[in-house]
C-alpha positions in Angstrom: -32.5 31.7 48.7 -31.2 35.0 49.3 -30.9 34.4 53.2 -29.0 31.6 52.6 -26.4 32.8 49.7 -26.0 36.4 51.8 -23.0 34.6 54.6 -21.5 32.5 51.8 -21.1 35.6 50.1 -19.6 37.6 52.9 -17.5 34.7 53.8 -15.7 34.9 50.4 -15.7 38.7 50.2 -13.6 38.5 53.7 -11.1 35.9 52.2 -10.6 37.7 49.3 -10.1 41.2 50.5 -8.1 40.1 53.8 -5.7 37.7 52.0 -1.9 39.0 52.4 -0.7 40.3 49.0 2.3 38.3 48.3 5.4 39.5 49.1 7.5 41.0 45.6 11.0 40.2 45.6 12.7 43.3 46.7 10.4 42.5 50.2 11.6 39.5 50.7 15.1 40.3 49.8 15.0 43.0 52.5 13.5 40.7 55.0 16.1 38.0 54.6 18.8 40.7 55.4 17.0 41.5 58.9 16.5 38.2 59.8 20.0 37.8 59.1 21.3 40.6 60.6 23.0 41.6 57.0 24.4 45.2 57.7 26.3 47.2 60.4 26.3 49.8 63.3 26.9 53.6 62.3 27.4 57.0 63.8 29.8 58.0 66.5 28.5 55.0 69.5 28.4 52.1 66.7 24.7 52.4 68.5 22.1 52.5 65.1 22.3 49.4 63.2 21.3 49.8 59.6 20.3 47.2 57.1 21.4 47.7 53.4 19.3 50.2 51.5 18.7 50.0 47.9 20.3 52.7 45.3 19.1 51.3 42.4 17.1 48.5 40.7 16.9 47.9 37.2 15.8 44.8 34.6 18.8 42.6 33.0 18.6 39.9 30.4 16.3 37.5 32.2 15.7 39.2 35.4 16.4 42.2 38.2 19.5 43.5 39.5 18.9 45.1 42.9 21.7 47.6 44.2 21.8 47.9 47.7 24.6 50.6 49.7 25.5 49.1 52.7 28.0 49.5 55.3 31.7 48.5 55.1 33.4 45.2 55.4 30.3 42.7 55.6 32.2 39.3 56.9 32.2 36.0 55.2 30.1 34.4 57.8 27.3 36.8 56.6 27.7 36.7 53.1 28.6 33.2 52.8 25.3 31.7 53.3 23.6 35.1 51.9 23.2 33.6 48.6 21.8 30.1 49.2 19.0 31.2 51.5 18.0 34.3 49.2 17.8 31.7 46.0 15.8 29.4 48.7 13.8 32.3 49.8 12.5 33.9 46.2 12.8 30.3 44.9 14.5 31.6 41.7 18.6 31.1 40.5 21.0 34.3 41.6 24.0 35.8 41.6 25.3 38.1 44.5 28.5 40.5 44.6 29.6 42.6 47.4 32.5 44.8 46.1 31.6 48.7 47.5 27.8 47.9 46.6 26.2 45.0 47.2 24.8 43.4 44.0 21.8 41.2 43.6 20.9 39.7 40.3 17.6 37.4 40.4 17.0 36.0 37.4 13.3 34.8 35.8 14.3 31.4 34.7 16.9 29.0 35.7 20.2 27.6 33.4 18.6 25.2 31.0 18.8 21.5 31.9 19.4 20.6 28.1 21.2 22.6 24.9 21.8 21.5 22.1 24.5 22.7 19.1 22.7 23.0 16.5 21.4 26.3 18.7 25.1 27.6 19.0 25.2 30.7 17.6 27.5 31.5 15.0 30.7 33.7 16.2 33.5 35.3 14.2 37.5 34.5 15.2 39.0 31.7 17.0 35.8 31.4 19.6 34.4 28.2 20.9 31.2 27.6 22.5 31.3 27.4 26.5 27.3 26.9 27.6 24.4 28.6 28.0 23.6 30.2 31.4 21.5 32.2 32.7 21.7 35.5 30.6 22.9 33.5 27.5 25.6 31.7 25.4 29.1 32.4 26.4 32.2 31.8 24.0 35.8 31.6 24.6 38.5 33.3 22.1 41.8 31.3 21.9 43.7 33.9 20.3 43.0 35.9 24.1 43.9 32.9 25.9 45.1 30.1 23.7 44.8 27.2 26.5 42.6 25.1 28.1 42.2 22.5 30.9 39.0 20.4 31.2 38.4 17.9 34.2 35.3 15.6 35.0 33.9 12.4 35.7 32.9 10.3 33.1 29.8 11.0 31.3 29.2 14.1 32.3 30.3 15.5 29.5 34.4 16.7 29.1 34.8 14.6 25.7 31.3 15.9 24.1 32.9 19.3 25.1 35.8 18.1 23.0 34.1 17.4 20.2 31.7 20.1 20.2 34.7 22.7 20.2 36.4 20.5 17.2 33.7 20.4 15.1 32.7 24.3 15.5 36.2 25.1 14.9 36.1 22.8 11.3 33.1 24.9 10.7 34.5 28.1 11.0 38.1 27.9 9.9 37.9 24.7 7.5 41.1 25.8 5.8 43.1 26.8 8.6 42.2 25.1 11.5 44.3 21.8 12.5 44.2 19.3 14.8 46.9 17.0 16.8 44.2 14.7 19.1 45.7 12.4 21.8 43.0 9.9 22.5 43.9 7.8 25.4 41.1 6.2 25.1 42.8 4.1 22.8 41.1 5.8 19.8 37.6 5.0 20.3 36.4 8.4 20.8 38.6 10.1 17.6 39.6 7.6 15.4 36.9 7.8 13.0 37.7 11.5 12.5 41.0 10.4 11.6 40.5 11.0 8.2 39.0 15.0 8.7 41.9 16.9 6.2 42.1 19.1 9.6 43.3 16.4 11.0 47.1 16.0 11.2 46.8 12.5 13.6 45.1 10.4 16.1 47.4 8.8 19.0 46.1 6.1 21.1 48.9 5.4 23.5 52.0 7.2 25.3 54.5 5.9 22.2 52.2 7.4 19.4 51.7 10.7 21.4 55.5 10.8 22.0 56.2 10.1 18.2 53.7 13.1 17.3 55.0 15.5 20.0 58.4 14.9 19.0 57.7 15.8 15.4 55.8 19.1 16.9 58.4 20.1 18.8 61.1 20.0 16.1 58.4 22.4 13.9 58.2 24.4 16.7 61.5 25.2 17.2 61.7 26.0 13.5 58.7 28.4 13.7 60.2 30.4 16.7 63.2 31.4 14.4 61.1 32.5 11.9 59.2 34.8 14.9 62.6 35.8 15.7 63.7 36.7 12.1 60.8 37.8 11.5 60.7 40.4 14.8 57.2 38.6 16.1 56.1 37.9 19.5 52.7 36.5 19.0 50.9 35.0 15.7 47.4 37.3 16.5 50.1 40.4 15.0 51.0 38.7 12.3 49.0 37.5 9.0 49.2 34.0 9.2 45.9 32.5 9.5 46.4 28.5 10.3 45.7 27.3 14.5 47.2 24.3 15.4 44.9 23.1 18.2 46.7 19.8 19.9 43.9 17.9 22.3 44.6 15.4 25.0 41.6 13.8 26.3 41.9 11.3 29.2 45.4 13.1 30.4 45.8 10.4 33.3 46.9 8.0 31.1 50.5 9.9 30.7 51.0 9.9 34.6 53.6 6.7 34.9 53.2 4.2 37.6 56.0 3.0 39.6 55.1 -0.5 38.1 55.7 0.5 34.5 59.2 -0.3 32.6 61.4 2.4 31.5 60.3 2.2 27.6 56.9 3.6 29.3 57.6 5.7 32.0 60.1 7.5 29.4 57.5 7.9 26.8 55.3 9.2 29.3 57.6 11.2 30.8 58.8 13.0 27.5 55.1 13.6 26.9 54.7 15.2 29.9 57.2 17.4 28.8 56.5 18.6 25.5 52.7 19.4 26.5 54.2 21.3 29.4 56.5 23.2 26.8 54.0 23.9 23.9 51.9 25.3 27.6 54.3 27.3 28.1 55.9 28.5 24.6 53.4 27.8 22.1 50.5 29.8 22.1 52.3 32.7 20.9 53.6 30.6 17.7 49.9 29.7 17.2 49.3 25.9 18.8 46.3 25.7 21.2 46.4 23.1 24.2 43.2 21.7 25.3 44.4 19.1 28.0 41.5 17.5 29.7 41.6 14.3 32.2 38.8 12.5 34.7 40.3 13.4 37.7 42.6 16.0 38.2 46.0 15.7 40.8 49.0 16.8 40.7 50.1 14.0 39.1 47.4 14.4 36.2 47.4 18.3 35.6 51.0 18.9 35.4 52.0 22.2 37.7 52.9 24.3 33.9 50.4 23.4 31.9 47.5 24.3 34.9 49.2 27.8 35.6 49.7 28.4 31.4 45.7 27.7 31.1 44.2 30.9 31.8 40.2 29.2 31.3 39.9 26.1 33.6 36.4 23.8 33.3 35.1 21.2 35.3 31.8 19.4 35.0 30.9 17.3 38.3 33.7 16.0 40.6 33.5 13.7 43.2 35.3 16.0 46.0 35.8 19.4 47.0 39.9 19.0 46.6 39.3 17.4 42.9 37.6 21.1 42.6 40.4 22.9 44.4 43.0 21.5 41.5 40.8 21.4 38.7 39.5 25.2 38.8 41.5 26.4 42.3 37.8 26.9 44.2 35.5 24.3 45.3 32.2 23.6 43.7 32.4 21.3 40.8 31.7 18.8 43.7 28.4 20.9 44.0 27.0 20.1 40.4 23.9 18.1 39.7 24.6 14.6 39.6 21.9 14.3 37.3 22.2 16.9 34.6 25.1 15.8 32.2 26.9 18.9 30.7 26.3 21.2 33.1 30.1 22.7 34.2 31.8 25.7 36.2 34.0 27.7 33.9 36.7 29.3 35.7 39.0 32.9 34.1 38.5 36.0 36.5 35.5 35.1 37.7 33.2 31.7 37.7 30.2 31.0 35.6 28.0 27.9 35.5 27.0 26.9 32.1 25.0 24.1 30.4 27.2 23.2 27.5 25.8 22.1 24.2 25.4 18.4 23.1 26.4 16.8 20.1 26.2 13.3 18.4 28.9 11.9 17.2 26.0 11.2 13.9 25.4 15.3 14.0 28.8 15.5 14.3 30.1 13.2 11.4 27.2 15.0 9.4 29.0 18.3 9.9 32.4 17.6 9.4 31.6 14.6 7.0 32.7 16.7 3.9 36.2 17.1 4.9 36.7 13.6 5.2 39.9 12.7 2.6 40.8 8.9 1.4 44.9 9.9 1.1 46.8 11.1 3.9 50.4 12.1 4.3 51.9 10.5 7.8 53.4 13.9 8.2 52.4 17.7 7.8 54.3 19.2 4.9 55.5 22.0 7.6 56.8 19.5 10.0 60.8 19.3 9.8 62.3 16.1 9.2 64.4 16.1 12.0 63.3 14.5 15.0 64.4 14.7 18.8 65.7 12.1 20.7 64.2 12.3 24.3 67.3 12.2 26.8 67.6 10.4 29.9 67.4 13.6 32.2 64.0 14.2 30.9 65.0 17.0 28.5 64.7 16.9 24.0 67.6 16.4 22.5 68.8 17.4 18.8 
């Protein structure tokens, strides 16, 4: 019996003890840049070639950031594809930055395929929740940049984003938050919130919407002489507490046809214009613009309202040019097609987020105790004078 169990015995020992220890990450990091040829010739001849070498390593939230010094002016063609073979390599999510060092994050687990809001955490100030990625929630502050574009196909989540964002807001500033919702959707997706006290109106068409931003734009002009009286430049200096946030979901609908009449293409028109203005204007006097349409063009994401909107989202699109306008990069082309809410969040930099999902039951059930039977069809700070829309395209007293 012995005999017999003494080669088995050896056998295993021999696997065991001569099996290659597998490789840590830092290894195969470093071997992906030689088989790449990441790095650069040195010394007087350019004749020693020298692969990056690493300065520093230490843990982050969720995983390692690797350090590496390396020689000047790495080109595209090398870093470009850097970042998908190393995340193909190590099999894990990264990020990689090449500005003096070159910067390796690797993180232990990858951006949540699901989040939900009732894991939001709460935040102080004007802050909505953007996602979670891979080092955690990130937030947005309107009173540092007071407007937003959204793009995205359908059902991938641009009008749960909406919502989410409205409802957090009700739960944060219930008494001075308000809301000014263009649902070109014909109302299906806001009407029933019509009733929220934060709630000034809900406009289903390019006639309602021009009615409302008519009315806004006389207030405005109202409020910026107070500023001016008052020697203001931006509400966040002053004590006055109430956010108007005005939201346009489904933007494509106020881009006129050559088709259309003149009744429409004017209301269209002149609703082009006031959004472009309160972009422009307005988010000094305290309005917030959160403009979001299915499939951004020129046409769709009017030139002053895009270059006033200092965050820029985009869940999935369909094209790398859809991208290009919606967050000036490509990518959003690049998204899962089958994780709803996940999106690119564009300010100086780009982050990919999983944003959190909400019923429209949670939602009611949150917000459900601000619902009021009796509504006035006009703010009480709303002016009673209202602008005619001229025929050059510009508001008329």
């Amino acid at each position: 019996m012995i005999e017999l169990l003494f080669p088995v015995a050896v056998c295993g020992a021999a696997v065991l003890f001569g099996r290659k220890k597998p490789k840590s990450d830092q290894e195969q990091i470093e071997l992906v840049f030689r088989n790449l040829g990441v790095g650069g010739k040195v010394g007087k001849e350019k004749q020693t070639f020298v692969y990056p070498k690493l300065i520093n390593k230490h843990q982050v939230e969720n995983g390692i950031e690797y350090v590496y010094g390396t020689t000047v002016g790495l080109p595209d063609k090398i870093l470009t594809p850097l970042k998908d073979i190393l995340s193909s390599t190590l099999n894990k999510p990264l990020k990689l930055k090449y500005k003096k060092y070159l910067t390796i994050t690797v993180y232990n687990e990858p951006i949540p395929d699901k989040v939900l809001y009732n894991d939001v955490p709460r935040m102080e100030g004007w802050v909505v929740p953007l996602g979670k990625s891979e080092v955690g929630w990130h937030f947005h502050d309107f009173d540092k940049t007071p407007h937003m574009t959204i793009a995205g196909t359908t059902r991938f989540g641009k009008t749960k984003m909406l919502k989410n964002n409205m409802t957090y807001l009700i739960e944060q500033h219930p008494d001075d938050v308000e809301f000014l919702i263009i649902d070109l959707k014909g109302k299906l997706e806001f009407n029933r919130y019509s009733n929220l006290k934060q709630v000034r109106t809900v406009c289903g068409d390019p006639f309602e919407a021009f009615e409302q931003l008519s009315l806004l734009h006389a207030e405005l002009t109202n409020t910026m002489s107070e500023f001016l009286d008052a020697g203001w430049s931006n509400i966040v200096e002053t004590t006055k507490k109430k956010r108007l946030f005005v939201i346009v979901d489904e933007a494509a609908q106020l881009a006129p046809d050559k088709f259309m009449d003149g009744e429409s293409k004017k209301a269209m028109g002149g609703c082009q214009y006031f959004l472009s203005e309160i972009a422009r204007v307005a988010g000094g006097l305290g309005v917030r613009l959160i403009y979001a349409t299915q499939y951004p063009t020129a046409d769709t994401l009017p030139r002053q309202i895009k270059q006033n909107s200092d965050i820029k989202i985009s869940f999935r699109l369909p094209a790398g040019y859809a991208s290009e306008v919606a967050i000036d990069d490509r990518g959003a082309e690049k998204l899962p097609s089958d994780v709803p809410g996940r999106a690119l969040i564009k300010t100086h930099e780009i982050i990919e987020v999983q944003t959190p999902l909400i019923t429209d039951e949670e939602m009611m059930e949150r917000v459900g105790p601000y619902v009021i039977t009796e509504r006035k069809d006009v703010s009480p700070e709303i002016g009673s004078s209202i602008t005619k829309f001229g025929e050059d395209g510009v508001s008329q007293p």
